[in-house]
C-alpha positions, 0 to 999 in steps of 0.5 A: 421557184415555180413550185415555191410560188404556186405553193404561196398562191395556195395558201395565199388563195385559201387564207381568204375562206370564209370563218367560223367565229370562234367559241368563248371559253365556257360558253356552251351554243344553244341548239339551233333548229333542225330542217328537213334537209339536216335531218334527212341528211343525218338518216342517210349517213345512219343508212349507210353506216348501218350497211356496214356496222350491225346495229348493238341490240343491247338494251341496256348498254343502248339505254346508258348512251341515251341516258348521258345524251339526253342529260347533255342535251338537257344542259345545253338547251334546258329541261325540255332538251331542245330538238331530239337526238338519234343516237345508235350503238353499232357493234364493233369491239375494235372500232374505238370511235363516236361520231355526229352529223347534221340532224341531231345524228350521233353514232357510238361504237362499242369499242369506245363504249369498252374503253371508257371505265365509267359514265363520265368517261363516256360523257367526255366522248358523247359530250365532245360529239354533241358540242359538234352539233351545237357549235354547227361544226357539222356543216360546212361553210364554203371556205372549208369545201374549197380548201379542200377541194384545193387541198386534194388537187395539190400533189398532182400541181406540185408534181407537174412543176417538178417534172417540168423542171426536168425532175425524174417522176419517182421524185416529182411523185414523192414531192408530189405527195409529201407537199399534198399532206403538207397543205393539208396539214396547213390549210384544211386540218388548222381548221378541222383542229380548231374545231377539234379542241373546241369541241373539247372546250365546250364539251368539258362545260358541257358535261360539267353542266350535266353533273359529269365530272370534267376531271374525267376528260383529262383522266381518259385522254391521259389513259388513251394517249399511247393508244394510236386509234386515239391520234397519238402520232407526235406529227399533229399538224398532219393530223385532223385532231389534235394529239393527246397531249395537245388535248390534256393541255387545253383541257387541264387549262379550262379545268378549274373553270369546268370544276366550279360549274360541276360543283353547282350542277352535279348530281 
C-alpha cells in the first residue's frame, strides 16, 4: 500500500510541471534568436563530441548535409535562413544517429548518412533534428528537469518501501528497478515522446516545404523498423522515441497534407 501511494504521489507531483504548448499540424515555428549562452552551449557539446567522434573530412559528403540544412532552414525562415546553423559530420559507419542542441547545433554521423538511400531520406533525418531546434525542444523547461530528476531517484524510494515491508533486498532491488523504468516510461518519456512525434510532424512539412519529397519519411522508417539502432523495440512506453510503427502511423496521417505543400514547393 505504502509503495502504491507514494507511487500515486509522484505522478500526482509531476503531472503539475510546467508544458509546452503543442504545435498544429502543418505548422512549422519561425526561428527564435540565438544568445550567447545557446550558442556556447551547443560549442561545448560540439567539444566534447568531437573528443570522442573523428570528425568526416569528406568534403563532398560534408557539402551534401549543408546543402539539405541550408534548404530547411530557408523554408523555415525564408530566403535569408534566419540564424546560421553548425552542422558536423563526425565518422563513425556503426553509429546510425543525428542529433541537435541549442545554438543552431546539428551533429550527423556517417552511419545514418550510409543508411539513407537518397537526399530525401536524409531531409527526413535532418528535418526532424532542425524541427527540434524550431520547436525549442532543446531547451528544457523546469517541469521536464524535475520530472527527471524524480524519475531517476524512483528506484531507490520504491526499494526502501519494500524492505521495510520485510521484503528480502534482491526482490526490493528488482521492484526497485522495474518501477524506476516504469516512471520513467510515464513521467519523463510521454514527454520526450510528444516531442518526438512533433518533431516528425513539423519536419514532414518541413522538408515538403523545402521541395523533399515527405513520401520519403514513410518510405525510411518503413525500411528501418526492424533495425533495433532505430527504436524497433515493441515496448514504447519504455522508450524516449516512438517506435516505427508509431512513427509510420503519425506520419501516413499528415502525409496528404505534406503532399500538397511538396507539390507547390518542389524543385
Amino acid at each position: 500500500m505504502r509503495l502504491f501511494i507514494a507511487f500515486f504521489m509522484i505522478l500526482l507531483l509531476c503531472s503539475c510541471g510546467a508544458q509546452r504548448k503543442p504545435i498544429i499540424a502543418g505548422e512549422i515555428p519561425p526561428q527564435g534568436d540565438l544568445n550567447p549562452q545557446e550558442i556556447q552551449f551547443g560549442s561545448q557539446v560540439f567539444n566534447q563530441l568531437a573528443a570522442q567522434y573523428p570528425i568526416e573530412e569528406d568534403l563532398a559528403l560534408n557539402s551534401r548535409v549543408r546543402k539539405i540544412v541550408t534548404r530547411l532552414s530557408n523554408a523555415a525562415s525564408g530566403s535569408s535562413g534566419g540564424n546560421p546553423w553548425h552542422v558536423y559530420v563526425f565518422k563513425d559507419d556503426n553509429f546510425k544517429n543525428a542529433a541537435a542542441t541549442r545554438g543552431n547545433y546539428i551533429f550527423v554521423w556517417t552511419g545514418i548518412l550510409n543508411t539513407t538511400e537518397s537526399d530525401h531520406q536524409l531531409a527526413t533525418i535532418l528535418a526532424h533534428e532542425v524541427s527540434h531546434v524550431l520547436a525549442n525542444h532543446t531547451t528544457p523547461t523546469s517541469g521536464e528537469t524535475a520530472s527527471q530528476i524524480i524519475a531517476g531517484s524512483t528506484g531507490q524510494v520504491a526499494s526502501s518501501v519494500l524492505a521495510a515491508s520485510g521484503q528480502y533486498y534482491g526482490i526490493a532491488n528488482i521492484a526497485g528497478q522495474l518501477t524506476s523504468a516504469l516512471l520513467q516510461g510515464l513521467i519523463v518519456n510521454p514527454g520526450s515522446q510528444r516531442m518526438e512525434s512533433e518533431a516528425d510532424m513539423v519536419g514532414l512539412f518541413l522538408m515538403a516545404k523545402a521541395g523533399y519529397n515527405p513520401q520519403a519519411a514513410v518510405d525510411f522508417w518503413n525500411k528501418v523498423k526492424e533495425d533495433p539502432n532505430f527504436g524497433g523495440a515493441s515496448i514504447s512506453f519504455l522508450s524516449t522515441h516512438p517506435t516505427s510503427e508509431a512513427r509510420i502511423v503519425n506520419l501516413e496521417k499528415n502525409l496528404p497534407a505534406a503532399r500538397l505543400l511538396y507539390q507547390k514547393h518542389r524543385k
